[in-house]
C-alpha positions as CSV (number, residue, x, y, z in Angstrom):
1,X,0.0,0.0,0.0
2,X,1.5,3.7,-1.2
3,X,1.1,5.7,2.0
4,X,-0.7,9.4,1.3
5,X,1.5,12.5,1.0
6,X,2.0,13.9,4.6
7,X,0.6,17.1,5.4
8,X,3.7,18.3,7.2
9,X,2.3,21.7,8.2
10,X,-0.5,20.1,10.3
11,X,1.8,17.0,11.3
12,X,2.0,15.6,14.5
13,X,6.0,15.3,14.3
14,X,8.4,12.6,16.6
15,X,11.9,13.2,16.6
16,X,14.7,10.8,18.2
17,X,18.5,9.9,17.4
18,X,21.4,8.1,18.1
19,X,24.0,10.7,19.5
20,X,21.8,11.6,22.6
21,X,19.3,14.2,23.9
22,X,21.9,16.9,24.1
23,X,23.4,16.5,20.7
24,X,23.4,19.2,18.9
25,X,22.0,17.2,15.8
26,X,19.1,16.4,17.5
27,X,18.4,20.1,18.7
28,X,18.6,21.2,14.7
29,X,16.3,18.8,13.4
30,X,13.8,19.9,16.1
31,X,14.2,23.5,15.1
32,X,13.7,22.4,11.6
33,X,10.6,20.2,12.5
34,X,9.3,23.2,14.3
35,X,9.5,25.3,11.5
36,X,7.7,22.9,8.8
37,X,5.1,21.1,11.2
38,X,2.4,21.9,13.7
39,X,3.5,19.8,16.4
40,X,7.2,18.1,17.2
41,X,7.7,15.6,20.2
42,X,11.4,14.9,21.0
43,X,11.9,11.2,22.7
44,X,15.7,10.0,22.3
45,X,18.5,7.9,24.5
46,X,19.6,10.1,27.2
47,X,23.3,9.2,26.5
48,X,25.3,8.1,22.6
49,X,23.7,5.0,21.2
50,X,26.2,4.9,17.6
51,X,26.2,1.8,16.0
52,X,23.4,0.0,18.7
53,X,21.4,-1.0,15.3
54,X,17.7,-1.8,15.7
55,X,18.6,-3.2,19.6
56,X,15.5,-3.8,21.7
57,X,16.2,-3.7,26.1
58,X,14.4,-6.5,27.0
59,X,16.7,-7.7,30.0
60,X,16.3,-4.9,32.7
61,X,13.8,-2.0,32.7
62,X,13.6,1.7,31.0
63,X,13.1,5.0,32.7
64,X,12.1,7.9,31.1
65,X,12.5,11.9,31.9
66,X,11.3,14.6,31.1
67,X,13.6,17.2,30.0
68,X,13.8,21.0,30.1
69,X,11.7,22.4,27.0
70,X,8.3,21.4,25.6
71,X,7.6,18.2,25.0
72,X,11.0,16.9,25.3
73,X,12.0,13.1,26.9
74,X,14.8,11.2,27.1
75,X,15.1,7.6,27.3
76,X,17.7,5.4,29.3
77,X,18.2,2.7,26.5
78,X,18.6,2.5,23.0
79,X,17.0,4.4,19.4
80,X,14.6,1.9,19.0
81,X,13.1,1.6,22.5
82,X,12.8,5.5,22.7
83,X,10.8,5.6,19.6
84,X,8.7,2.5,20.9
85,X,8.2,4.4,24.2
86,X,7.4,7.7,22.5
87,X,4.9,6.1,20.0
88,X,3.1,3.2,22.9
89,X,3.4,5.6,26.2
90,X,4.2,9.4,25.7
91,X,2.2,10.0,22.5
92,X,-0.3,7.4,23.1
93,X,-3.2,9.2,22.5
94,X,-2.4,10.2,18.8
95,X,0.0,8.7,17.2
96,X,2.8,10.8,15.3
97,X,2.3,11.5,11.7
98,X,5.9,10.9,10.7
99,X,9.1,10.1,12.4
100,X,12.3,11.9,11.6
101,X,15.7,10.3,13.5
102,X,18.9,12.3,13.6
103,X,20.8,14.6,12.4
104,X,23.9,12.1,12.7
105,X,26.9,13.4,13.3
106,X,28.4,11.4,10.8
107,X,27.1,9.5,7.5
108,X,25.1,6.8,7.3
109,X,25.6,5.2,3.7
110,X,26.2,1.9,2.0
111,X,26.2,-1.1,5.2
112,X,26.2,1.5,7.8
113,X,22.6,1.7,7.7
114,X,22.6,-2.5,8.9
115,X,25.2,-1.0,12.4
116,X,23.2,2.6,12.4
117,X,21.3,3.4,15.5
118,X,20.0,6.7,13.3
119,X,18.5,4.3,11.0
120,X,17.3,2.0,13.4
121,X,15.0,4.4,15.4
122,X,13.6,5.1,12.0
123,X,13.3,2.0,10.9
124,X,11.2,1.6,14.1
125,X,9.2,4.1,13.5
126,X,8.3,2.1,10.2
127,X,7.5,-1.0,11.7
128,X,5.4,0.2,13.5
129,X,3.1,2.0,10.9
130,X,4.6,5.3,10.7
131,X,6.3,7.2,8.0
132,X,9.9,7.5,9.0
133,X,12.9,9.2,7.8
134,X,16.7,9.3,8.6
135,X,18.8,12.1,8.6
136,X,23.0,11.8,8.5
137,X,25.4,14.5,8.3
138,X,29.2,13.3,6.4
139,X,31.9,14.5,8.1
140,X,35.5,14.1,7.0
141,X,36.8,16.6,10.0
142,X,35.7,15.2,13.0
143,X,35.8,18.5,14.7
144,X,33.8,20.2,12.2
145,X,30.3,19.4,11.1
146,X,28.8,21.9,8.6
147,X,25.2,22.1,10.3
148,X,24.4,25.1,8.3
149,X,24.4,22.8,5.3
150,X,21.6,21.2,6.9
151,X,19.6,23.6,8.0
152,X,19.7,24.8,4.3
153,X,18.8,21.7,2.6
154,X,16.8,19.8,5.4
155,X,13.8,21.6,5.1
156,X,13.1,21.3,1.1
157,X,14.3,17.6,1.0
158,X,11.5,17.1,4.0
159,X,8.8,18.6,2.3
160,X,9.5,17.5,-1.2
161,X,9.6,13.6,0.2
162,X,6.2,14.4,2.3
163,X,4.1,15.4,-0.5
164,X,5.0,12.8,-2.5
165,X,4.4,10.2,0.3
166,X,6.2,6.6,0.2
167,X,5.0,2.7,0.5
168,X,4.2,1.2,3.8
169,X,7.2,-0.6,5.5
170,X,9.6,1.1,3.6
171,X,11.7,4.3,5.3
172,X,13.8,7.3,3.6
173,X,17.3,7.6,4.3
174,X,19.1,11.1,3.7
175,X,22.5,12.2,3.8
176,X,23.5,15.8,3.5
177,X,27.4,16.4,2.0
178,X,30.4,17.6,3.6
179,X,30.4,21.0,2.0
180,X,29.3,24.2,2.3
181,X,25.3,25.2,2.0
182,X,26.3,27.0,-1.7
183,X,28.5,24.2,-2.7
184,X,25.6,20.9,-2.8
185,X,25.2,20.5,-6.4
186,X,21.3,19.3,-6.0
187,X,19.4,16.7,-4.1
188,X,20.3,12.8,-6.0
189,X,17.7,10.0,-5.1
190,X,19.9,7.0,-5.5
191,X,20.1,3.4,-4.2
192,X,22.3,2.3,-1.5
193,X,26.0,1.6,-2.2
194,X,28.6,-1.0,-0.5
195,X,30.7,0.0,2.2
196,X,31.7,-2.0,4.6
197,X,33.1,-0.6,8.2
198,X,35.3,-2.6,10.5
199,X,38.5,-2.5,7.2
200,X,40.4,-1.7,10.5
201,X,41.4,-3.7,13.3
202,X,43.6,-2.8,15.8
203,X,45.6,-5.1,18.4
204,X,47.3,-4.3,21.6
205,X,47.8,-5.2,25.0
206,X,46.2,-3.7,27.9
207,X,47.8,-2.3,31.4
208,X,47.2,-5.4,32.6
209,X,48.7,-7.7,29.9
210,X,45.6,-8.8,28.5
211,X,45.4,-8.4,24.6
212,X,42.5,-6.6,23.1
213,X,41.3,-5.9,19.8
214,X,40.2,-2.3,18.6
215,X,37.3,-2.1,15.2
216,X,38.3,1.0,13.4
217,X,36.2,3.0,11.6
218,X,38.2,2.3,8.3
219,X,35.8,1.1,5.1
220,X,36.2,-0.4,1.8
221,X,33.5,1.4,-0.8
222,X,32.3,-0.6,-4.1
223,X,33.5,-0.5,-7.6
224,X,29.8,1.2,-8.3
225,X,30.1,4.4,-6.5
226,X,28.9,6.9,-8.7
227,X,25.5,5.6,-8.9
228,X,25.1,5.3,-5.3
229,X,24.2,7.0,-1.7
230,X,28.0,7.1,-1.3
231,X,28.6,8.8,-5.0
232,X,26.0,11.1,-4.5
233,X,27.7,12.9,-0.8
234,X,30.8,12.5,-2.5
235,X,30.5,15.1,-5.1
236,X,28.7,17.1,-3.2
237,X,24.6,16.4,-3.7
238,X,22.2,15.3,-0.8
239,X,21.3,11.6,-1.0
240,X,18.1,10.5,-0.8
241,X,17.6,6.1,-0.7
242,X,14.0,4.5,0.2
243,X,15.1,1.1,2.2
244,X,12.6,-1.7,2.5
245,X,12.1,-3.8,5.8
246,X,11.3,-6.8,3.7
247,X,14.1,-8.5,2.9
248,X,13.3,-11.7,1.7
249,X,15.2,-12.4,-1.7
250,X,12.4,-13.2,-4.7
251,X,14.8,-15.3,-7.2
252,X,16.6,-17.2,-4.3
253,X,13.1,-17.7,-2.6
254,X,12.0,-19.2,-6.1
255,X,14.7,-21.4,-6.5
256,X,14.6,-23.0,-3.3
257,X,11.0,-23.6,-3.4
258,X,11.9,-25.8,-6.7
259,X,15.1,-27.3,-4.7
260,X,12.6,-28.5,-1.8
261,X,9.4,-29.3,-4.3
């Protein structure tokens, strides 16, 4: 089923993230949100949640908060349980009209979106029903993030996506370009590329003697990167990719069926 176009100026907004309550991505995309939509909620992990994935607390309980500002919580556990708890307990007596989780500090292309905790409490958000999208900000500084960028672009790419509306069980996934605001050379809709984190692995031996292992944050891109999310950041345009939560394989489904006939 094709979900309707989102009327974002009368929308009943929920914002989360990955980086925490107090990241300064999160407090962006709320002052976007507030400028596009009626009403924005803000439920997110009180403290950094990168690369928890779509992880679910199931072995100890959650507390919530409230925090200082309107209608602002923040959740002691992970993306996705802070969207569940916004969505089944704080905004249980109207459900949010779309979901919007980030800004990352940091991309979220290629396989990153299978480790991203940004993409998880949107994915979340689509599981249960609700349009969701993901925003990522690249950054090849790590002390600078170009949030200006952002604020520039977010808002068109948000209402553009809205009023054309997407299928059920399928979330957007955007990515805004290390550059400056004048610099993005357009907005690309492109699929998902390959790159895969963990190309570095670090050894060494703690204080104690013990040996430990470090995952880098090195990553080895495909051979197709022009026509992908990564291509599209890479010379400068915002990436916008629709993922699907169904990810059963057609032809492989096929020919097993035949294999076990």
């Amino acid at each position: 089923m094709t979900s309707r176009p989102i009327d974002l100026k009368n929308a009943r907004v929920l914002i989360s993230n990955d980086d925490g309550i107090n990241a300064p991505g999160l407090k962006l995309l709320e002052k976007i949100a507030r400028s596009l939509a009626r009403e924005v909620w803000v439920v997110a992990p009180e403290t950094e949640q990168s690369a928890a994935s779509h992880s679910l607390t199931i072995r100890r309980p959650l507390r919530i908060r409230r925090t200082s500002g309107r209608r602002r919580y923040a959740v002691d556990g992970t993306p996705t349980d802070a969207v569940l708890l916004a969505v089944q307990h704080v905004m249980k007596d109207r459900r949010p009209d779309l979901v919007l989780s980030g800004i990352n500090r940091g991309g979220n292309l290629g396989e990153d979106i299978t480790y991203s905790g940004t993409v998880a409490a949107a994915m979340e958000g689509a599981l249960l029903g609700i349009p969701a999208v993901a925003l990522s900000l690249m950054i090849n500084d790590r002390e600078v993030a170009r949030w200006a960028t952002v604020e520039r672009w977010a808002p068109e790419v948000l209402q553009r996506i809205t009023a054309v509306g997407w299928p059920d069980n399928v979330l957007i996934n955007v990515n805004f370009p290390d550059v400056p605001a004048n610099a993005v050379t357009g907005i690309d809709v492109i699929r998902q590329g390959r790159r895969k984190i963990g190309g570095e692995l670090a050894r060494g031996v703690d204080p104690r003697g013990a040996p430990y292992f470090w995952i880098g944050a090195g990553r080895t891109a495909d051979s197709a990167l022009p026509a992908t999310d990564l291509g599209a950041v890479n010379r400068g345009a915002v990436s916008v990719t629709p993922l699907a939560l169904e990810r059963t394989h057609a032809p492989t489904l096929k020919a097993l069926k035949a294999a076990f006939s």
